[in-house]
C-alpha positions in Angstrom: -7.6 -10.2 1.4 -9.1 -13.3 2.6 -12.4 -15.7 3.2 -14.6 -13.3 5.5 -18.7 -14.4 6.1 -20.0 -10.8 4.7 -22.7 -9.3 6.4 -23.9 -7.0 4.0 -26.8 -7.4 1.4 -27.1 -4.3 -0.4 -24.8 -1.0 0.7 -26.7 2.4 -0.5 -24.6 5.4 0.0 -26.7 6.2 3.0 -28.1 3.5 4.1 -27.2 -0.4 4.9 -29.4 -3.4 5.5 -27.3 -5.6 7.8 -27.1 -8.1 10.0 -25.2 -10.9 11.9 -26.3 -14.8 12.7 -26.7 -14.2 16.2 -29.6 -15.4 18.8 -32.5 -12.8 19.0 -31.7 -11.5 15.5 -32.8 -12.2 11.9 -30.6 -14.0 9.9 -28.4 -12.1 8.0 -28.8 -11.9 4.2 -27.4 -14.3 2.0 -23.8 -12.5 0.8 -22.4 -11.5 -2.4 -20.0 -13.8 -4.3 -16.5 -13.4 -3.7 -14.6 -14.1 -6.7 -11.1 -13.0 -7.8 -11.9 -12.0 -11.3 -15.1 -10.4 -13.3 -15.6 -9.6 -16.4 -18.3 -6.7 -17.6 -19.2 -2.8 -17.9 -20.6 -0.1 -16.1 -17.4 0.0 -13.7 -15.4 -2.1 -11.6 -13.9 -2.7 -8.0 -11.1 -4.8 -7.1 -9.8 -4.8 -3.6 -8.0 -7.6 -1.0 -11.5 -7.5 0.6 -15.2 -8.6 -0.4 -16.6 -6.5 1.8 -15.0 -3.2 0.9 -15.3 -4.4 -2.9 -19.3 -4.7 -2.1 -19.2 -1.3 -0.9 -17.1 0.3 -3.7 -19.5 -1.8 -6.3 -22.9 -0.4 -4.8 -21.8 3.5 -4.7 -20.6 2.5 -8.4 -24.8 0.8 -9.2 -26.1 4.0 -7.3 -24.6 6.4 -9.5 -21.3 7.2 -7.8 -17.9 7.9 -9.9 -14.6 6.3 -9.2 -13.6 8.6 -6.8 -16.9 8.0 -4.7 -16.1 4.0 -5.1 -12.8 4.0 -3.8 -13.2 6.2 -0.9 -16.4 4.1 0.4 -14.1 1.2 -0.2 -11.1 2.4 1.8 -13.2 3.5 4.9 -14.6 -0.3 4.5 -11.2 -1.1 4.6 -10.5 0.8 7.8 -12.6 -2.0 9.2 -12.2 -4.8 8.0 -8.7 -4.5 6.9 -7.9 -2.6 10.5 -4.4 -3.8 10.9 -3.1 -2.9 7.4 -5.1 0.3 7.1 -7.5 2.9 8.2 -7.6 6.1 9.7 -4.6 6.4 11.4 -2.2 6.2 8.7 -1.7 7.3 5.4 -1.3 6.5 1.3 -1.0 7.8 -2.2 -3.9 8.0 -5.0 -4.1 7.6 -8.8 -6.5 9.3 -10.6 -7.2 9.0 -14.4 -9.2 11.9 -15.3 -11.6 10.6 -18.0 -12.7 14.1 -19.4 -9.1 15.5 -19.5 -7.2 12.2 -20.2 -4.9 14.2 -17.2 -3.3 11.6 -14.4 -3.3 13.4 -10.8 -1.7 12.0 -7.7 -2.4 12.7 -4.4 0.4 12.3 -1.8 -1.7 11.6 1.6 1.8 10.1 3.2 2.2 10.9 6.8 4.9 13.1 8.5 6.9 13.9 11.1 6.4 15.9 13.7 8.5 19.1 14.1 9.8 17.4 17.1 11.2 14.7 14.7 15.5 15.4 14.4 17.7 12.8 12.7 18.8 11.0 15.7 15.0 10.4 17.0 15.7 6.6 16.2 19.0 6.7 17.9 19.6 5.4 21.7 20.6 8.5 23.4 21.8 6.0 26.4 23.9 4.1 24.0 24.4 6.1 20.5 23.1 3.3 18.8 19.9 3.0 16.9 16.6 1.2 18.3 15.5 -2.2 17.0 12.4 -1.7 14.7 10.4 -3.2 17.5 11.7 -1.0 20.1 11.0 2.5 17.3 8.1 0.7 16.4 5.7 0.4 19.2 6.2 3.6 20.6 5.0 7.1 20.2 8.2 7.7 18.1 6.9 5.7 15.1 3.8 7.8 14.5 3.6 10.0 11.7 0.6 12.7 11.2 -1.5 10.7 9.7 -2.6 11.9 5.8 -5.7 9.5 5.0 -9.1 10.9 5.8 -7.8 14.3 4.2 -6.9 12.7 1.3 -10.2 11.0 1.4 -11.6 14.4 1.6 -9.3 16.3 -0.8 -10.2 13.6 -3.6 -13.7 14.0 -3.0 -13.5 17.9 -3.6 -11.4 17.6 -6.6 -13.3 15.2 -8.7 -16.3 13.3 -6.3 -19.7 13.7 -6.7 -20.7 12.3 -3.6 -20.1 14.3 0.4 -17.7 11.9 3.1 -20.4 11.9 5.5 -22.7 9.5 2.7 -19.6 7.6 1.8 -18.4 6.8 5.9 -21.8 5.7 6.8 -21.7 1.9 4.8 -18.1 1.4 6.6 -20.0 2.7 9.8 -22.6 0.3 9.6 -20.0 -2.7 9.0 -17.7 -1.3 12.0 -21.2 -0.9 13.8 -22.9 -4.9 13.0 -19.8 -6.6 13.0 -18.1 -9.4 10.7 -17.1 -12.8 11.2 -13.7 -13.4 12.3 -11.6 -15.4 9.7 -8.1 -17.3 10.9 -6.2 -14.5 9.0 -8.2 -11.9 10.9 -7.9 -13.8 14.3 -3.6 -14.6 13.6 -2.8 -11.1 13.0 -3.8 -9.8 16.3 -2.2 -13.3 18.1 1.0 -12.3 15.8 0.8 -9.1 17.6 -0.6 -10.2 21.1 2.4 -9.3 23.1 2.8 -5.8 21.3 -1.2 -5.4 21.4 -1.3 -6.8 24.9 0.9 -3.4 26.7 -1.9 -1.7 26.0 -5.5 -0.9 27.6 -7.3 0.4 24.8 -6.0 -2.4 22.2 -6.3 -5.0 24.2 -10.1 -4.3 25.2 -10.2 -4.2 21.3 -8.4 -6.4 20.1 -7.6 -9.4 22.9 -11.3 -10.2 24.7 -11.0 -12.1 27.7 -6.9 -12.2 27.0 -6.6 -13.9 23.6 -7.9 -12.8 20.4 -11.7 -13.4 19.1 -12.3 -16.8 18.1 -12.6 -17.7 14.4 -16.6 -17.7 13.7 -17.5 -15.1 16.1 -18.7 -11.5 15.0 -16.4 -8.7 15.7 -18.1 -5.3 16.3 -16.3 -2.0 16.3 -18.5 0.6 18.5 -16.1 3.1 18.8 -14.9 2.8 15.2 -18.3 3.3 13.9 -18.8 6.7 15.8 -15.5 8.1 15.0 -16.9 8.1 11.3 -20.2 9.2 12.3 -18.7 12.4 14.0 -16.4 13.0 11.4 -19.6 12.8 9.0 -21.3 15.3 11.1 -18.6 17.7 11.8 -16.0 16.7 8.7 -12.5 16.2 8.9 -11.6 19.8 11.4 -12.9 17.6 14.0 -9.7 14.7 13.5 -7.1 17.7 12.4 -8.5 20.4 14.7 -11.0 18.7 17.1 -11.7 16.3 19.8 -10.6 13.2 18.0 -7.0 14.5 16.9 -6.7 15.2 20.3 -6.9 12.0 21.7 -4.5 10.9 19.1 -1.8 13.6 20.1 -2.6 12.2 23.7 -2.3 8.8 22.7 1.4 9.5 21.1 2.1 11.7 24.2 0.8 9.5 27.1 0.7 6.2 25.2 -2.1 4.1 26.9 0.0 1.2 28.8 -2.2 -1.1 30.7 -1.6 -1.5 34.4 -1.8 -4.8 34.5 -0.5 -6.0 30.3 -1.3 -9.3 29.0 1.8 -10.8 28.2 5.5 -8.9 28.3 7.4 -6.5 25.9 11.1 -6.1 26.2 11.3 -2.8 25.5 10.0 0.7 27.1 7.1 2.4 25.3 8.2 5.9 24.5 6.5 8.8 24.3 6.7 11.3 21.5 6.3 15.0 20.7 3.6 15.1 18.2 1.5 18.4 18.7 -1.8 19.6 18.1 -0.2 21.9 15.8 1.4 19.3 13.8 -2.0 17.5 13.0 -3.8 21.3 12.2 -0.5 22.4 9.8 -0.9 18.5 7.8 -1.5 19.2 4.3 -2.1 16.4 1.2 0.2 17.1 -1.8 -0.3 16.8 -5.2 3.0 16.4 -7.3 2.9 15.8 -10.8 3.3 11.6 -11.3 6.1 10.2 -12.5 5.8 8.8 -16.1 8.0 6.5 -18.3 7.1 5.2 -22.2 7.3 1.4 -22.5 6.5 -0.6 -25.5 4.5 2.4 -26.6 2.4 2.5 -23.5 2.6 5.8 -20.8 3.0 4.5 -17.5 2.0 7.1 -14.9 3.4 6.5 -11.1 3.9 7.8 -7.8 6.0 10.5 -7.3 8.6 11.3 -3.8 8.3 10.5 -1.0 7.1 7.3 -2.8 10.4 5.8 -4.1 7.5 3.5 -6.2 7.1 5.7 -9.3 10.9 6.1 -9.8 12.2 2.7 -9.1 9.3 1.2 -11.5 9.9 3.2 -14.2 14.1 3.3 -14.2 13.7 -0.6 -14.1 11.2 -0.1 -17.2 13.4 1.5 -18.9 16.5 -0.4 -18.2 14.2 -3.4 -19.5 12.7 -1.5 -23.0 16.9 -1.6 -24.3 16.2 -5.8 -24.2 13.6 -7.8 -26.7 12.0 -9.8 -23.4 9.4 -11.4 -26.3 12.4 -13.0 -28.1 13.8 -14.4 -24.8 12.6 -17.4 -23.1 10.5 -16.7 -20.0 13.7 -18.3 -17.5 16.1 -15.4 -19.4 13.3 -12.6 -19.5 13.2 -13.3 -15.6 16.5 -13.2 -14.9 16.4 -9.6 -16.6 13.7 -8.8 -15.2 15.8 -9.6 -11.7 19.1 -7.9 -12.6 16.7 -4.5 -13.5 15.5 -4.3 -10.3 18.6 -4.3 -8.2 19.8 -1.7 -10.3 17.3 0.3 -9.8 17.0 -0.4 -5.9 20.6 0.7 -6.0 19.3 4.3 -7.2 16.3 4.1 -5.2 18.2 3.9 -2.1 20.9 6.1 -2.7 19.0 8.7 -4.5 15.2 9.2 -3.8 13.6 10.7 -0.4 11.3 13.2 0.2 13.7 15.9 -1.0 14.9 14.7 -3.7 15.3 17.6 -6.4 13.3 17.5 -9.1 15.9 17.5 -11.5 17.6 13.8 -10.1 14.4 12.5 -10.3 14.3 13.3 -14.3 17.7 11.6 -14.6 16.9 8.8 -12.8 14.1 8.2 -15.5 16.0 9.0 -18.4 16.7 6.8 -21.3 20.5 8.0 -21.3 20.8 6.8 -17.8 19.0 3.2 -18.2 20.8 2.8 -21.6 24.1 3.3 -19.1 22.3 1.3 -16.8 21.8 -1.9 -18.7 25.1 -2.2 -19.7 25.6 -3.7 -16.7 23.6 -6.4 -17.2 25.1 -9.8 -18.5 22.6 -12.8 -20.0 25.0 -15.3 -19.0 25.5 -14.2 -15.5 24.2 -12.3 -12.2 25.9 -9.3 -11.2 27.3 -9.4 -7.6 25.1 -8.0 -4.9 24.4 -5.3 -3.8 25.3 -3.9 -7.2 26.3 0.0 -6.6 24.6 2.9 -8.2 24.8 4.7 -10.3 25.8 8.5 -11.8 22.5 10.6 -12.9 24.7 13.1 -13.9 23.2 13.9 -17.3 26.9 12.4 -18.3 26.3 9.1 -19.9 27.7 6.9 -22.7 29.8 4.0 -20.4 29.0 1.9 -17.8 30.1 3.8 -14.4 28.6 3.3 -11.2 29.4 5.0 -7.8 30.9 3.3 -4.7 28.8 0.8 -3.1 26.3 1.7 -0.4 24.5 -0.3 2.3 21.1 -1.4 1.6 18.5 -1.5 3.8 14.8 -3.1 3.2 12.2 -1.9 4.9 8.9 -4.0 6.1 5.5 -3.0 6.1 2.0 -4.5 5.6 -0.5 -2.6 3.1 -3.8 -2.5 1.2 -4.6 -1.9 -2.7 -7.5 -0.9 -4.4 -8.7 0.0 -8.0 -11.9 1.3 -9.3 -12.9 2.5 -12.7 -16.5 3.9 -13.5 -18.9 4.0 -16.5 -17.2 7.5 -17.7 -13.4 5.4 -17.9 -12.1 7.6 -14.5 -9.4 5.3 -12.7 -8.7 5.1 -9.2 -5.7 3.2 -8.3 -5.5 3.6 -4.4 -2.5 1.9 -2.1 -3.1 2.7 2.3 -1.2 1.8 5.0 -0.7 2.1 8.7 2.8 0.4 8.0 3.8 -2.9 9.9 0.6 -5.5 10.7 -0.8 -3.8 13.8 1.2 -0.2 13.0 2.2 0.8 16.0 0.0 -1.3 18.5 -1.9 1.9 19.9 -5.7 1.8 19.6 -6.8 5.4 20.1 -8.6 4.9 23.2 -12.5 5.5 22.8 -11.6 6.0 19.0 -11.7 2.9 17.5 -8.5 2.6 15.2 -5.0 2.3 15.1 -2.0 4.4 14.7 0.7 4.3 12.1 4.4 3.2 12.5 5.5 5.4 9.6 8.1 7.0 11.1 10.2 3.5 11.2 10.5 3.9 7.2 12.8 6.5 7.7 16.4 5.3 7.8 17.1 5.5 11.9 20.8 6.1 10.8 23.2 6.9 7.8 22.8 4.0 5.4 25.0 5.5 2.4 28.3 6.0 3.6 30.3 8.8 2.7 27.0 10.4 0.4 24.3 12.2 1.7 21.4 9.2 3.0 18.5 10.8 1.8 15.7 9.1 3.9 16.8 10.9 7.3 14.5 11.9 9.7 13.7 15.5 10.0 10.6 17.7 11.3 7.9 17.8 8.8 9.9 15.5 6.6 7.9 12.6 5.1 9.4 8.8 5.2 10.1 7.2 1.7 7.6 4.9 0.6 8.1 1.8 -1.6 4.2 2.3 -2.6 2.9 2.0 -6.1 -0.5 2.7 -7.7 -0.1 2.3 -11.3 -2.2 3.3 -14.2 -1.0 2.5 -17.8 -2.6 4.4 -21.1 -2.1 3.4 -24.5 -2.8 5.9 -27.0 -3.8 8.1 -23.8 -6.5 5.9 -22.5 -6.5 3.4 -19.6 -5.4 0.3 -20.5 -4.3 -0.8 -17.0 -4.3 -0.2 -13.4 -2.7 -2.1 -10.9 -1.3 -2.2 -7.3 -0.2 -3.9 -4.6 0.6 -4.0 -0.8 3.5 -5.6 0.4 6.5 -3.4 1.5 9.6 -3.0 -0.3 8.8 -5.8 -2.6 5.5 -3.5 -3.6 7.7 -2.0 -6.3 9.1 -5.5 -7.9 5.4 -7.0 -7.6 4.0 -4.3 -9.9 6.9 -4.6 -11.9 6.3 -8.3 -12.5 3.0 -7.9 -13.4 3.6 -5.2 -15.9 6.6 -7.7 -17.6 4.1 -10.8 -17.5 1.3 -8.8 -19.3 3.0 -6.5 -21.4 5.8 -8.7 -22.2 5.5 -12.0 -21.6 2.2 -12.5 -23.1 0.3 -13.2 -19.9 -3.8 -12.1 -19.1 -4.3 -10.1 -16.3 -5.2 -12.7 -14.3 -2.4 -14.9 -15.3 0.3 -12.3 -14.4 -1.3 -12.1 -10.7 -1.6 -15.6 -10.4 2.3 -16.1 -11.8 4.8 -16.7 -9.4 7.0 -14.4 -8.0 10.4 -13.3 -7.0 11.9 -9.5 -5.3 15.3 -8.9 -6.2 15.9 -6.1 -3.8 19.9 -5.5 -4.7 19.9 -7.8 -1.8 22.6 -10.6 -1.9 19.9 -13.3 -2.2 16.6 -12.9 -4.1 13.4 -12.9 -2.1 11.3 -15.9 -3.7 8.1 -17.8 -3.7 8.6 -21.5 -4.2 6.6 -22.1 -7.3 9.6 -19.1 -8.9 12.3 -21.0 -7.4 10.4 -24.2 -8.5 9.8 -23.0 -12.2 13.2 -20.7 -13.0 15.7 -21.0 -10.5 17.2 -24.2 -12.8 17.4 -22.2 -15.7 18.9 -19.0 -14.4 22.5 -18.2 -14.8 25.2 -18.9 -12.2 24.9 -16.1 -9.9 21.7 -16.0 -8.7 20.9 -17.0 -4.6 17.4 -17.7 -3.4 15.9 -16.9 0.3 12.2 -18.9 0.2 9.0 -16.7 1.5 5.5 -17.9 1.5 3.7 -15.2 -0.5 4.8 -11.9 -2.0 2.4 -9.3 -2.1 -1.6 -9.1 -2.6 -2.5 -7.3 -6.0 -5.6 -5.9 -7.6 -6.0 -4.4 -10.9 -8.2 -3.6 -13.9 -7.2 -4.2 -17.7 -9.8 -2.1 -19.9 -10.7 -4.7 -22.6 -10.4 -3.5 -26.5 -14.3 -4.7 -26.9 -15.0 -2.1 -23.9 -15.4 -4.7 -21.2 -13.9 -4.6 -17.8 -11.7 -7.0 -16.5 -11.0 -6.6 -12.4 -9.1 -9.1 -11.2 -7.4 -9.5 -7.5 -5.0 -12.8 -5.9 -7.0 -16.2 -6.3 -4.9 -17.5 -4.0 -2.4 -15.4 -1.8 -3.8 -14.2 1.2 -7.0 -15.9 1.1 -8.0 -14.5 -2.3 -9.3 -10.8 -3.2 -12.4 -10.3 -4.4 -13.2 -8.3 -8.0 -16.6 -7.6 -9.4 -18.2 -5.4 -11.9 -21.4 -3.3 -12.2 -22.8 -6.0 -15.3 -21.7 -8.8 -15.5 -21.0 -10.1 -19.0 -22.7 -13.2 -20.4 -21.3 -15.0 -23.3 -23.8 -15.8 -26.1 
């Protein structure tokens, strides 16, 4: 995700020669290139990291399969990456079978607690519902987290390598340390006051008060151990053992400093997670959404993800428009009005329940032909645009009564990896907001989730059902969405992206630039963008607003953001190349690479 001084040479499955520039040491060895794109064979890793995608590249040069790659990578993630992912939270996985040309998904989400009721979020002393912050750093937030069984799970399906051999390169990072970045140092002073109630984050994460200073090497002891036992005694001991329960202690008796650095304004609640929840979590495996475009099969992530549905409906509201005969300014301003539509179904429609058979209408090409007859070249639509009828009805332009929208925000990781047999891993993790809930599990080494907040704290649909309700063992919607597009049923591309709600309208964007607009890979994640969220003002970088917003018709309004989103992805290359490619520029840069490299003649 950004600049980091890497302090690893080479990463063998087992075994890791490292080291850090301090006094009384060796120096460390000189690191590998981070670069944003790559070109080559053999396999591919692209992550927001250089260090996880030098641990995801090395599994691939040592023999190791997709699968292998991206779960080495992730744990590596879980370090360096600490406050976006890791351990404690959760995610959903891509996989592109190469010898079955099948897509699988695994749903590793996290979720509620049977003590979980659909007022949780709601101020018994006032019948009103918490501020995020308030829900948020709490024990209320936490959901039973779904990543190191999905991790495991994965590797049982189609690995070739054991966890304990693939946690051991993370281990050694977590164990000799990396140099703190200005990205790596503001995220915890973004969080200092929330970070600071705490005694086990704070002795983590604030040194001496403040966080590390930029240059120095951050070490995670008790991170490293933590996967060390779980190697040793695999994942019974986090769902069954000693470490899951110092989490259920940790969302029980949350670990409040007695003397804090800083001040909250709120209480830190507890919350009824159980030893019993963690034991009864199980992964899922739904079958992924898919929805033809342009010829292509684009495979997605099915509920509690909302990410599968809301990119496809939008895809096929877009495939009843020629977006090649339009200039880019009208293609965009399509590509805009598809995606409040289809955040208009996603917010009404798609939860964790959602029957199977909405789902089908939702991605039907009756319904988007019904859809994008709502859509006007020479004007916006009024937001929030209402949503519509998946009714199996169609033939007009009808739309139900308007709801409320709500946007959710979250901070996220992406991976992809594809291996010398063509298997795809297209991997997105979370622990939810930047910091998830603030609570370092004390002794343990990472942080807990805030999942729970993506669940609507109160009715947000009006008279209709709000299908994103909190209820025991219910898991929050996501806006998450790994990607992987075939053409004539082989990968052609994989992509994905952190980022929150605008997750969804990032990997839409990219899929419009390259499939559409004519963009390279690394043109479409360079390309500026802009989330359309059925909001009444379009979230927008300022090179969009710079390049389009002139052009557009009346209608459109613009809120200004600094970056949206942090993608990596893979294009398979009709020579047989690999290209990875992750940001250049937002969030410091990713970092892509390949097994061998490719040298013109």
């Amino acid at each position: 995700m950004r600049p980091r001084t890497l302090i690893t040479a080479t990463i063998a499955l087992a075994t890791v020669v490292a080291g850090t520039a301090v006094p009384g040491q060796a120096a460390k060895p000189a690191e590998p290139p981070k670069e944003p794109a790559a070109v080559g064979y053999g396999g591919a890793v692209a992550t927001v990291d250089a260090t996880a995608t030098a641990v995801g590249l090395a599994v691939l040069r040592r023999g190791g399969n997709a699968v292998d790659a991206a779960i080495a990578a992730a744990a590596a993630l879980g370090v360096t990456e600490p406050f976006s992912a890791g351990i404690g939270g959760g995610g959903f996985l891509l996989y592109y079978d190469a010898g079955t040309g099948r897509v699988h998904t695994i749903d590793g989400r996290e979720s509620a607690p049977a003590s979980m009721t659909e007022t949780s979020f709601v101020d018994p002393a006032t019948g009103q519902p918490y501020r995020f912050d308030e829900a948020r750093i709490s024990g209320l937030s936490v959901g039973v987290p779904g990543t190191l069984l999905t991790w495991q799970d994965a590797l049982d399906r189609w690995g070739t390598r054991s966890l304990a051999q693939l946690l051991e390169p993370a281990a050694r990072v977590a164990e000799d340390g990396f140099t703190v970045d200005e990205t790596f140092a503001g995220q915890i002073a973004a969080n200092q006051a929330a970070f600071g109630q705490f005694s086990s984050t704070s002795a983590l994460y604030l040194p001496g008060g403040r966080p590390p200073a930029v240059g120095s090497t951050f070490r995670n002891p008790d991170l490293a151990e933590t996967y060390r036992l779980i190697a040793r005694q695999g994942t019974d001991v986090f769902y069954r053992g000693e470490v899951g329960s110092d989490l259920v202690a940790t969302v029980q008796h949350p670990p409040v400093a007695a003397q804090p650095i800083g001040s909250w304004p709120y209480p830190v609640r507890p919350a009824g997670m159980t030893s019993a929840d963690l034991a009864g979590y199980r992964t899922r495996f739904p079958e992924p959404t898919r929805s033809d475009y342009r010829g292509l099969e684009v495979y997605g992530m099915s509920t509690p993800s909302s990410g599968g549905t809301a990119v496809g409906e939008a895809l096929d509201i877009l495939e009843q428009f020629d977006l090649r005969s339009m200039s880019a300014t009208q293609a965009m301003h399509h590509y805009l009005e598809a995606s409040a539509l289809a955040f208009a179904d996603r917010n009404r429609y798609v939860g964790d329940h959602t029957p199977r058979a909405v789902l089908h209408e939702l991605l039907s090409d009756a319904y988007a032909k019904e859809r994008a007859c709502l859509i006007d070249a020479s004007a916006a639509l009024p937001k929030p645009v209402a949503p519509g009828v998946p009714d199996g009805a169609y033939g007009g332009c009808s739309a139900a009564p308007a709801a409320d929208v709500r946007d959710d925000r979250r901070s996220t990781t992406n991976l992809t990896v594809a291996d010398r047999w063509g298997n795809v891993v297209e991997y997105t993790l979370t622990i939810e907001a930047t910091g998830g809930n603030g609570m370092v599990v004390p002794g343990r080494g990472f942080l807990l989730n805030n999942e729970l907040t993506d669940f609507n704290f109160a009715p947000t649909q009006g008279a209709a059902p709000d299908p994103n309700l909190p209820a025991p063992g219910k898991r929050p919607r996501s806006s998450m969405s790994p990607t992987i597009v075939l053409a004539d049923g082989r990968p052609f591309l994989a992509v994905g992206t952190p980022g929150g709600a605008t997750i969804i309208t990032t990997v839409l964007q990219l899929l419009v630039n390259r499939i559409d607009l004519g963009m390279t890979l690394r043109q479409a994640l360079a390309a500026p963008r802009a989330s359309q969220r059925n909001g009444a003002s379009t979230q927008a970088e300022p090179a969009f607003v710079a390049e389009y917003a002139g052009g557009l018709p009346p209608g459109h309004a613009f809120s200004s953001t600094a970056e949206i989103g942090a993608a990596t992805g893979i294009e398979f290359l009709d020579d047989g190349r690999l290209l990875a490619a992750a940001e250049p520029v937002r969030r410091g840069g990713g970092a892509a690479a390949v097994v061998g490299r490719w040298a013109r003649p």
